[in-house]
N, C-alpha and C positions, 0 to 999 in steps of 0.2 A: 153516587157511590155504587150503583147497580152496576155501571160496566166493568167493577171487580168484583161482581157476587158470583159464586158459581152455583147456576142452578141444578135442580134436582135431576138425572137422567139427561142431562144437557150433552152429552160427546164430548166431553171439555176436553182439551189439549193442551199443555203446556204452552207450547210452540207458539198459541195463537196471542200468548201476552208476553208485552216487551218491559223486561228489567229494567230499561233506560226511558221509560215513558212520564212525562213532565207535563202532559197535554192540559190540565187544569189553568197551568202560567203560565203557558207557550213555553217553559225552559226560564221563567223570570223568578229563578233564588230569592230574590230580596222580598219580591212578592208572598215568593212562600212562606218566607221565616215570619214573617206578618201575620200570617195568617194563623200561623201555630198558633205564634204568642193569643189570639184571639180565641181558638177553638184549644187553650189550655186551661182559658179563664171562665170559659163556657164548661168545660168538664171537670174543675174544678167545685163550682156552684152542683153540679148536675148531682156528682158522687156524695155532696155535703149532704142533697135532699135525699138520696140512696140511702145514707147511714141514719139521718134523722126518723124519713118516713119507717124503714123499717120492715117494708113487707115483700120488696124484692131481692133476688141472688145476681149476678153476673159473672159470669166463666168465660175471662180471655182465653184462648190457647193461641200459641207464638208458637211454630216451627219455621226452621228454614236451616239450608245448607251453615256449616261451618263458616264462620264471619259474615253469616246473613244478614244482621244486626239484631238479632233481639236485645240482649242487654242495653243496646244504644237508644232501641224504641222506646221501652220501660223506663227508661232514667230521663230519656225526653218528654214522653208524650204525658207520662204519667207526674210529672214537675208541678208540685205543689198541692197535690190530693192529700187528703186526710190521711193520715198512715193507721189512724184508728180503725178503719173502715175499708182497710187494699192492701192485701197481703200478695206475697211474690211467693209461689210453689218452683222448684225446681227438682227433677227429675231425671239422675245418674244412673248406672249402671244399679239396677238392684240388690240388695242385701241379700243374705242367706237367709234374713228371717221374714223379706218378702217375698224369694221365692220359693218357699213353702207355701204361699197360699197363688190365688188366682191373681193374672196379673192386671187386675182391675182393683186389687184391693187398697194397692198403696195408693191409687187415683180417687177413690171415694175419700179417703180419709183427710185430703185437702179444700173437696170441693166449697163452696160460699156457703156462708150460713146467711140470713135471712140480712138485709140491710149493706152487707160484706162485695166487694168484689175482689175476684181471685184470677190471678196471671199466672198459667201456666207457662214458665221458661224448658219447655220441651212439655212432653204429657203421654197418655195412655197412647198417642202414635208411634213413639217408638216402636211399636210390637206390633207396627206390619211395615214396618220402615229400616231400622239397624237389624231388625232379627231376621226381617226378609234378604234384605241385600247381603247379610254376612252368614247367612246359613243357619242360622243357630236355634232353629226348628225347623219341620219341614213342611213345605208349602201346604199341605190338606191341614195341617194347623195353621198358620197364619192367617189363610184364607176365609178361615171361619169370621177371623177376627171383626172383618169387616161390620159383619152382621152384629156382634156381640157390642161392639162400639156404635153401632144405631142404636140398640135398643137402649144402652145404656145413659146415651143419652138424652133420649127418647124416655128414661125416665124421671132425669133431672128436670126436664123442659116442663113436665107434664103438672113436677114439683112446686113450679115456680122460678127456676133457673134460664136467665136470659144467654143463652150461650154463644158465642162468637171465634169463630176460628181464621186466623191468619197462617198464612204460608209466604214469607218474606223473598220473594223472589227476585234473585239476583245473579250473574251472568257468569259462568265460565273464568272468563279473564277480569271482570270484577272480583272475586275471590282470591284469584291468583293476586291482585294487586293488594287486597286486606291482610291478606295472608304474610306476604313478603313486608307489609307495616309493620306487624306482627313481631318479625324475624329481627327487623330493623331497630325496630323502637325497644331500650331497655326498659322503660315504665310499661311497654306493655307484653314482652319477650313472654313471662312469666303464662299468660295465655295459649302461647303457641305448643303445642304436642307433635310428637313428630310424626305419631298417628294420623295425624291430619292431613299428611301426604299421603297416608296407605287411603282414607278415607277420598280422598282426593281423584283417583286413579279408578274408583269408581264411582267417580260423576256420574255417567250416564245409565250404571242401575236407580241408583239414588232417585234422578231425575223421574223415571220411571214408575220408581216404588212410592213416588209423592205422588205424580200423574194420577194414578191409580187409587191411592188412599184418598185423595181427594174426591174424583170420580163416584168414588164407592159410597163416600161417607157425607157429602154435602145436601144436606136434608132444609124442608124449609125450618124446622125447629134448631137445626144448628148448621148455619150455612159457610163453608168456608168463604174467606177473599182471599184470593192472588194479588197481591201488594207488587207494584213495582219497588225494589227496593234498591236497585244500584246509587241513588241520590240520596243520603238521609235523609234529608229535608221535605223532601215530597212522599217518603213512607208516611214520619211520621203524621204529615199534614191527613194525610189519604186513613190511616188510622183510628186517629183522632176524630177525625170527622166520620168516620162509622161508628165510632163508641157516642162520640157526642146527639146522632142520630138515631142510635137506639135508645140511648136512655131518655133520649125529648118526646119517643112514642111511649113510654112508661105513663106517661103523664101523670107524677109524683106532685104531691104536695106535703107540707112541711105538717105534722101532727096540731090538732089543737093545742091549745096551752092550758094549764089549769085555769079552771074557773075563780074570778077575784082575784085576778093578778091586777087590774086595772087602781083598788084602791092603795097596792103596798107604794109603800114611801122607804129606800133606804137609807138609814140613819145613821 
């Protein structure tokens, strides 16, 4: 999984990772889906000992272009976790009554509590991402932001919080073809915005303003991965198998059990 980590001060480039990349199965689907099924039943167990034990946090963040597939990865990869224990944050256009305050505040008020993992469906990147490419402050403020989202999470990390960030990357003319599904399909019409075309038409700020948040922001305590994601099937594999790998270096065990359970007899 290291040849999606973006490391720290690395040069990283968009350009240099391909959306359509399947290299794990040469391109063998059937193989893939296999392999989910296996690394769902391993992440499954992993997050039961997460909620049991009790003394870890974990912070997904999911960005990616418009029909990048987050919702698809989430409902995939996360099939069959404890719901007791995995909660799904998502993050719109903020309120009147959060933008009165910093706009980190409505993002601490989601983050994991102890035993908890938490998926951010978009997150505090917004705010050097739509607000960069649409104007809607001006660059000596966004720019700070960089810094302000190290530290901050720089402070979760330092918490106790294993944090992990995805950027679901997927191609130009892949969108174009989700999009038009979108358009096509009545069960899923109701998705589509017609925003999504003005959003559309600046792909290659967008591409940019990820490039760069990425860049800025992949630290060893919260490192992004660039996900090939035009295949589902080998996102969520490629996913899954970084969650399932961090939570295997936790090296969790399950709490003892009270003392004297061994003579009870139920009756």
């Amino acid at each position: 999984m290291k040849a999606y980590r973006i490391e720290q001060n690395s040069g990283f480039r968009l350009e240099h990772f391909d959306p359509e990349d399947t290299s794990a199965f040469n391109g063998d689907k059937e193989a893939g889906l296999l392999a989910i099924k296996e690394r769902n039943k391993r992440l499954e167990h992993l997050q039961e000992l997460l909620y049991a034990e009790g003394k870890h946090k974990i912070l997904v963040v999911l960005q990616a272009m418009d029909a990048g597939g987050k919702d698809g990865t989430i409902r995939v990869v996360f099939d069959g976790v404890n719901p007791s224990g995995v909660r799904v944050a998502s993050f719109g256009v903020p309120t009147e009554h959060e933008l009165a305050r910093d706009y980190l505040w409505r993002i601490h008020q989601q983050v994991p509590r102890k035993g908890e993992m938490v998926i951010f469906n978009r997150s505090h990147y917004e705010d050097v991402l739509v607000v960069r490419v649409k104007n809607l402050v001006p660059e000596a403020v966004w720019k700070k932001r960089y810094h302000h989202i190290c530290e901050f999470e720089r402070v979760l990390a330092e918490e106790g919080t294993t944090i992990l960030k995805f950027f679901l990357h997927i191609s130009k003319d892949e969108q174009r073809i989700r999009l038009q599904e979108r358009l096509d399909n009545p069960e899923k019409r109701w998705k589509f915005r017609k925003g999504d075309l003005d959003d559309r038409e600046l792909w290659d700020d967008y591409q940019r303003a990820f490039e760069d948040a990425i860049r800025e922001t992949s630290t060893e305590y919260a490192p992004w991965y660039v996900i090939p994601a035009n295949k589902n099937w080998y996102r969520n594999w490629v996913v899954a198998s970084i969650l399932v790998e961090a939570l295997e270096g936790l090296q969790m065990s399950y709490p003892q059990p009270e003392a004297g359970l061994d003579t009870i007899k139920i009756k």
